[in-house]
N, C-alpha and C positions, 0 to 999 in steps of 0.2 A: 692608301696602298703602301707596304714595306716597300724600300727601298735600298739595295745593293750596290755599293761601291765596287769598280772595277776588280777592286784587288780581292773583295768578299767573293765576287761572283766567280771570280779565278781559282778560287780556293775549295769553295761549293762544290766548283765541278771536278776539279781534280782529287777531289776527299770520293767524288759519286766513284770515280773511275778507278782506287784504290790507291788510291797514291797517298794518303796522310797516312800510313802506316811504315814499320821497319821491315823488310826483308826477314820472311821465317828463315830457323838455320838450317833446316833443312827444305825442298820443297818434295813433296807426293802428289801420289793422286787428290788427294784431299784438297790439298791447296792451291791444285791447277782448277780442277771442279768449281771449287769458290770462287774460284776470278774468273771461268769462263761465263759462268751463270750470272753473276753481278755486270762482265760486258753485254748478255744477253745473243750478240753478235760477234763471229771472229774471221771475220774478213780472209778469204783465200788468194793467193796472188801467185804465178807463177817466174816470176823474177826469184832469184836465187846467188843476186852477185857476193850479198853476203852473209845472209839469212834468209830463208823463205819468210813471207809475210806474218803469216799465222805465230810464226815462234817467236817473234819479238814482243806485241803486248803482256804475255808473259812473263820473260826476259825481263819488258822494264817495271814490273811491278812485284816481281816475284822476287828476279836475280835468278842467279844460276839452275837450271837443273837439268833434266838428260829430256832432251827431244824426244827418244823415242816411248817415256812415257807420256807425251803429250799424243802422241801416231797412234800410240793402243787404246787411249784414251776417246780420241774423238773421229777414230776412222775405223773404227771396232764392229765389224758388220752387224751386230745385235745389240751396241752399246748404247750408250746415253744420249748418245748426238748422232745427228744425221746432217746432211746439206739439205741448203736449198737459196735460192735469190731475195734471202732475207734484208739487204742491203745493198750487195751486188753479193758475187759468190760465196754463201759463205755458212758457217758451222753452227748449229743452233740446236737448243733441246731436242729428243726426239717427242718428248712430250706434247711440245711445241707446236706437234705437226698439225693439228685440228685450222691452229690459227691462221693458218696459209691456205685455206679449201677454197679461200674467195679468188685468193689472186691466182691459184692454179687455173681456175676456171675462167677469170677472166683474158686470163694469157691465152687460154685455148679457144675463145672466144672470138680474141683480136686477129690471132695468127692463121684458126681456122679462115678470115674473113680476109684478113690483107695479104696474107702471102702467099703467093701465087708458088711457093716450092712446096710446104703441106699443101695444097687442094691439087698438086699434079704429083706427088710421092705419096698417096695413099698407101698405094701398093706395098711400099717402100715401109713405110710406119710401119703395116701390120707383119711385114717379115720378119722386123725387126723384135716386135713384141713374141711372137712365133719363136725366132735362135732365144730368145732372154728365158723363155717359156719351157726349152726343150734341154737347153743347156746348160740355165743357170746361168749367175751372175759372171758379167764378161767386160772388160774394156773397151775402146775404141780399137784397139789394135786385134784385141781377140777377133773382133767380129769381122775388121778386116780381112783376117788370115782368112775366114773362111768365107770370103768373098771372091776373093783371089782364087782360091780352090772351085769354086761353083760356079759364080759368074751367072747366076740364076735369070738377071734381065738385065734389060738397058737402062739401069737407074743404080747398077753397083760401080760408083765413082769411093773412092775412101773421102773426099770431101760432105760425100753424101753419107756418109754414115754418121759422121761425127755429129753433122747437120742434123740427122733424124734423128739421132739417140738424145739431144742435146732440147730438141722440140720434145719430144716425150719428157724429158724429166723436168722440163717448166710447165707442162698441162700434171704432172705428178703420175705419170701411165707408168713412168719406169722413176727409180728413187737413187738415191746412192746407196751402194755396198761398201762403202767406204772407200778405199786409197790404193792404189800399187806402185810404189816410188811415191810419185805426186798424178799418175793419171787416176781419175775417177773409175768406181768400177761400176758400171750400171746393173740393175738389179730389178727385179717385180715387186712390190710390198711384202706381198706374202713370204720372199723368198728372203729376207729379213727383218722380220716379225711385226711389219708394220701396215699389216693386214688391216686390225681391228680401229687403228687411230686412222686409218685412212679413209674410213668410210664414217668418219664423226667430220660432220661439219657444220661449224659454228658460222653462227651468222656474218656477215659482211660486216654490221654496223657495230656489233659487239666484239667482234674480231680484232676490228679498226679502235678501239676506246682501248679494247687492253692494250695492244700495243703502243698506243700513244702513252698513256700511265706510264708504261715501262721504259718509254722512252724518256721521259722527264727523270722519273728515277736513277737512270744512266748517266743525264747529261748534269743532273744537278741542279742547272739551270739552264733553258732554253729558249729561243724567240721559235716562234710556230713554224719558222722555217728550218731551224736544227730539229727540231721535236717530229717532223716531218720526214728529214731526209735520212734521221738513223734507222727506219725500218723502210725506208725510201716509198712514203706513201706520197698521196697528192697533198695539196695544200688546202683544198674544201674540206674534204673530209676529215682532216688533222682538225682543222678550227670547229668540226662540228662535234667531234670528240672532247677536242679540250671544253669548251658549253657547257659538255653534259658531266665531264670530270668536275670542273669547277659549281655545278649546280648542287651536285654531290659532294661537296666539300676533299673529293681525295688531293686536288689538285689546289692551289691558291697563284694572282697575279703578283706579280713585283716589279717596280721598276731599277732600272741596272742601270747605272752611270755609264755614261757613252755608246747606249748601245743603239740609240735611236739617229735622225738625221744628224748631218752637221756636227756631230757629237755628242748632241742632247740625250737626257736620259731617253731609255727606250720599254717596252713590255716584253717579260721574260717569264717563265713558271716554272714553279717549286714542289717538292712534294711539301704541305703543312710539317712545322718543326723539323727540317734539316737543318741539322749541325753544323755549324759554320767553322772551321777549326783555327784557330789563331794563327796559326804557319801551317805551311807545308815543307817540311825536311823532303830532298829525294834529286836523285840527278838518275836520267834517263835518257836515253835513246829513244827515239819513237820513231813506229815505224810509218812509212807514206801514209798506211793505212792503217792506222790507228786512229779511233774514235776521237782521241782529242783536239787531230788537227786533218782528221779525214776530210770534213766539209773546212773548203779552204778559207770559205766567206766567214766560217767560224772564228778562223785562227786569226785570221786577221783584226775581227773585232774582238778577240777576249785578250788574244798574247801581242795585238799590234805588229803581228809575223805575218808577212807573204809568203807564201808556201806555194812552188810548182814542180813537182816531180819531171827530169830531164831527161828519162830514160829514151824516147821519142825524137828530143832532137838531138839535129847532127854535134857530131863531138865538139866542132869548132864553134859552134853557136851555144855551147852551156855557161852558164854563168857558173852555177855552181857543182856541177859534176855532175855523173851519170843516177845515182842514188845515195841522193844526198839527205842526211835523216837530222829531222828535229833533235834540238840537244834542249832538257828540260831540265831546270836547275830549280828547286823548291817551284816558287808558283811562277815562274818567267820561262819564255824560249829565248834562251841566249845565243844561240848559236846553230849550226847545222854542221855534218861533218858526214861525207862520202869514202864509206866502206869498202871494202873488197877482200872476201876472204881466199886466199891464195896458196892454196890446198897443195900446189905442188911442192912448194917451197915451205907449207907450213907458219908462213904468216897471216898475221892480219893487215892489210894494210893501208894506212890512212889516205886517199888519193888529194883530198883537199880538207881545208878547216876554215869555217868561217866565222863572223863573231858579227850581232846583230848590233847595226847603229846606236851606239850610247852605253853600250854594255861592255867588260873588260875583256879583253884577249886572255889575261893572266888569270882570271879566274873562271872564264868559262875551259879552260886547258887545266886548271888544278884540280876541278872538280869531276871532270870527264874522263881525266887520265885513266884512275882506277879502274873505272865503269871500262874503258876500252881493254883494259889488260884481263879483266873478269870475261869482259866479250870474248876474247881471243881464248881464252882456255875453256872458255862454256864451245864452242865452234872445235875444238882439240886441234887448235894452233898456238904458237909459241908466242916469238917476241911481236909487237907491234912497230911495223914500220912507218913512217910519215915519207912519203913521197918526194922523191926528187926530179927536179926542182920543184921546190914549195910553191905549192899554189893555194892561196885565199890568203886572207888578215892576219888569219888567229894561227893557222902552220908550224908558223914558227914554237912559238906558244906553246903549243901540243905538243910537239917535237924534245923542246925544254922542260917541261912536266912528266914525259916518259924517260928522258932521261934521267931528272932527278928520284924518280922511282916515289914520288912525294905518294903519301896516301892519307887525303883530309876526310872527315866526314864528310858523307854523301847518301 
């Protein structure tokens, strides 16, 4: 069986996810297309202290470019991409959509059976399908309003709408229209051309094999429990997939230094002949929910990073700030550093800096500098502030490096 050193295996996966390349001088539709389609998945988040979730994997592989090509692009009521709970919320081909006919089904399945709010909102479902049917594609708020106005029975609460609309579009009865600000616009198939792929349904066990395939191709390198949780399937079914990939030669075993107990090597899979690249060049932001450090059990075993997002707990119980983001320097996480874009005043500003055990302050700060001053004028804010009083290791550091206005390869 090949075997992958830590730092191969590091490399693998952040070449899958696009990172062994330079930043195009420009970015387009083109070139958002290509790295949305190569993540496969783009995670939707409604946090926005200093970017929405979605525009940052972009960001850190792209660099600069205008958001609201990314909004036309993948919330385009007849476009390329649709939603759906591919992962958890989140932006996928629309082509795509055949491969999701099992888990619609099986969600309507479980929900019809266990939730005791579908089997007593019947009613409630079909009105809903009813206003999407007569009115057209509408928000949670539209459908509100004219709730408010009508008042039709005892089950029009606006908790209950959001509730029904939200059960429909995980059985696939109602889809996405795409986006209004950031609230979803719910919609019928037909009523955004996704009539004909909605009545294709692929099989469960065929379904489940491509997306695993596509999951290894993502990750680079995977143990059956990351290969699993990027299209967040179960873990039988992942391992009955990988069998039948590996029987069919698309897939092949490896084992990977550290990844097993105690730190023993452990079993990982590859697509045959991935390119291993000798370095990775690239300093990056990532974001919570970004593929490389989304599963945190990942991060921890590939980059030796703990990773917990603190938006949750109380202020005085954070260690490292309220949204505090991966700092990715060639193939290492060096560091983490807590954003805030501050719109009124036209800053960016740094609320903490931190620098991971055994790694430099002064060069996780030399290399991140630029990347944060790039951040702040891609956001159309000015200078970058760092917090007063400095809080974390590295503060300082950053603080020092925006100062000197240094600008290293990155």
């Amino acid at each position: 069986m090949p075997r992958l050193t830590a730092a191969q295996a590091r490399r693998l996966a952040l070449a899958a996810q696009g990172f062994d390349r330079a930043h195009p001088t420009l970015v387009g539709r083109r070139q958002l297309t290509a790295t949305i389609d190569r993540l496969q998945v783009l995670q939707l988040d409604s946090v926005n202290v200093f970017a929405r979730s979605h525009y940052l994997p972009l960001f850190a592989r792209l660099g600069p470019y205008d958001p609201a090509d990314l909004d036309a692009l993948i919330f385009a009521r007849r476009g390329r991409y649709t939603e759906y709970w591919a992962h958890e919320a989140a932006v996928i081909r629309r082509d795509d959509w055949p491969l999701w006919h099992w888990k619609r089904e099986a969600l309507r399945e479980r929900f019809t059976v266990k939730s005791a709010w579908v089997r007593e909102n019947t009613a409630m479902l079909d009105w809903l399908l009813l206003e999407l049917s007569a009115k057209g594609p509408m928000t949670v708020a539209d459908v509100e309003h004219d709730v408010a106005k009508e008042r039709r029975g005892p089950w029009w609460g606006w908790s209950d709408v959001k509730e029904g609309l939200e059960y429909l579009f995980a059985f696939g009865d109602v889809v996405s229209g795409g986006r209004r600000g950031f609230s979803r616009v719910y919609a019928l198939p037909h009523q955004v051309g996704l009539a004909a792929l909605h009545e294709v349904a692929v099989p469960r066990t065929e379904a489940q094999r491509e997306l695993v395939l596509r999951s290894v191709r993502a990750l680079g390198v995977g143990t059956v429990a990351d290969i699993a949780d990027y299209h967040r399937l179960k873990i039988a079914p992942t391992r009955d997939a990988l069998r039948d990939l590996l029987a069919a030669g698309e897939i092949e075993r490896v084992e990977v230094e550290g990844w097993g107990r105690d730190g023993r090597d452990g079993e990982g899979f590859v697509v045959p002949g991935a390119s291993i690249p000798r370095r990775i060049e690239a300093t990056a932001l990532l974001s919570p929910f970004d593929p490389v450090v989304w599963s945190r059990d990942r991060a921890l075993r590939m980059f030796d990073f703990h990773y917990r997002i603190e938006i949750y707990t109380p202020a005085a119980k954070r260690q490292y700030g309220y949204y505090s983001l991966p700092v990715l320097v060639d193939d290492r996480v060096l560091g983490r550093i807590d954003l805030k874009s501050d719109r009124a005043a036209g800053v960016l500003r740094v609320q903490s800096a931190w620098v991971e055990p055994g790694a430099s302050a002064s060069e996780l700060a030399a290399r991140i500098a630029p990347v944060l001053r790039r951040a702040s004028a891609w956001q159309g804010l000015g200078e970058v502030h760092v917090a007063e009083p400095l809080w974390g290791d590295a503060a300082a550091a950053v603080r020092a490096a925006l100062a000197a206005r240094c600008s290293p390869a990155g």
